[in-house]
C-alpha positions as CSV (number, residue, x, y, z in Angstrom):
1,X,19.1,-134.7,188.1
2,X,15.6,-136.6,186.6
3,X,15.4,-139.8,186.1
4,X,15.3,-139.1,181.7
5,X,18.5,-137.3,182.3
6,X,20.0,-139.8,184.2
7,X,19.2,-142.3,181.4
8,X,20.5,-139.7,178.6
9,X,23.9,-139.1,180.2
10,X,24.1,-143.1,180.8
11,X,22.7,-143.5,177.0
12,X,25.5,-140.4,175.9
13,X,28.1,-142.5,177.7
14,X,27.9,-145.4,175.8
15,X,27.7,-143.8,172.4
16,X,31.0,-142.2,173.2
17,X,32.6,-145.5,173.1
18,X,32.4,-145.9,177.2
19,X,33.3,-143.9,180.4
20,X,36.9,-145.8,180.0
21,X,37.1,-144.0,176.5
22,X,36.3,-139.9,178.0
23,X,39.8,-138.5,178.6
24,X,37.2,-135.6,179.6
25,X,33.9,-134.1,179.7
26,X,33.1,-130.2,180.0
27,X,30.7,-127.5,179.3
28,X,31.9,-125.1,176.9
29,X,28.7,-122.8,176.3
30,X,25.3,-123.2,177.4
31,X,24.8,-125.2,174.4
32,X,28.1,-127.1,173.9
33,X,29.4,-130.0,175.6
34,X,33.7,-130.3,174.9
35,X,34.3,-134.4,174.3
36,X,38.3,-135.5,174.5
37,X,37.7,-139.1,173.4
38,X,40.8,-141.4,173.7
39,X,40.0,-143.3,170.3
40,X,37.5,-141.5,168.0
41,X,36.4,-144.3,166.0
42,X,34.3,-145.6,168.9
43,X,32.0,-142.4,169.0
44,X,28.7,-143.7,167.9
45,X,26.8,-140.4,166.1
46,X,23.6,-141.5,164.9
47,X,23.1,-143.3,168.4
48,X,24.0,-139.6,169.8
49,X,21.5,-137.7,167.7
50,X,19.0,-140.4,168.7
51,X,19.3,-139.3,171.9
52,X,19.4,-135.2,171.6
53,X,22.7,-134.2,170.7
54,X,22.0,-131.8,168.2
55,X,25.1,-132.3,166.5
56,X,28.8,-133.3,166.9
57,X,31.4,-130.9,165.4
58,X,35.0,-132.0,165.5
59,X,37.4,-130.1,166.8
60,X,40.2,-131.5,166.8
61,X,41.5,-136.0,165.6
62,X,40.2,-136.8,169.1
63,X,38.6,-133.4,170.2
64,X,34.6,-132.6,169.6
65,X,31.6,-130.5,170.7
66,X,28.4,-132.1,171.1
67,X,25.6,-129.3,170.5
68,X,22.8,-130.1,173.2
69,X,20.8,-127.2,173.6
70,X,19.4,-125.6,176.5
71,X,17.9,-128.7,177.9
């Protein structure tokens, strides 16, 4: 892993409200990451997009995918 992706999974991290707040984490497509959050309202979008998530989709009251891209 780089150093810049190092920062953006730290910088991802935090936007999600903190590692305490990840129930969990996986790949779901290429493109997709699948979020389980334990509280939703700490999920911090714009600071997401600010730092490449494409978009979040919800999936579910504490369920979402974070569209990343290939990189």
């Amino acid at each position: 892993m780089s150093p810049k992706q190092r920062q953006q999974r730290s910088q991802w991290i935090a936007a999600l409200g903190s590692a305490d707040n990840i129930i969990r984490l996986e790949p779901c497509a290429l493109t997709r990451l699948r979020v389980q959050l334990k509280d939703a309202a700490l999920i911090h979008e714009k600071r997401l997009k600010e730092e490449g998530v494409q978009a979040i989709v919800p999936v579910g009251d504490d369920l979402f995918h974070l569209l990343i891209g290939l990189d």
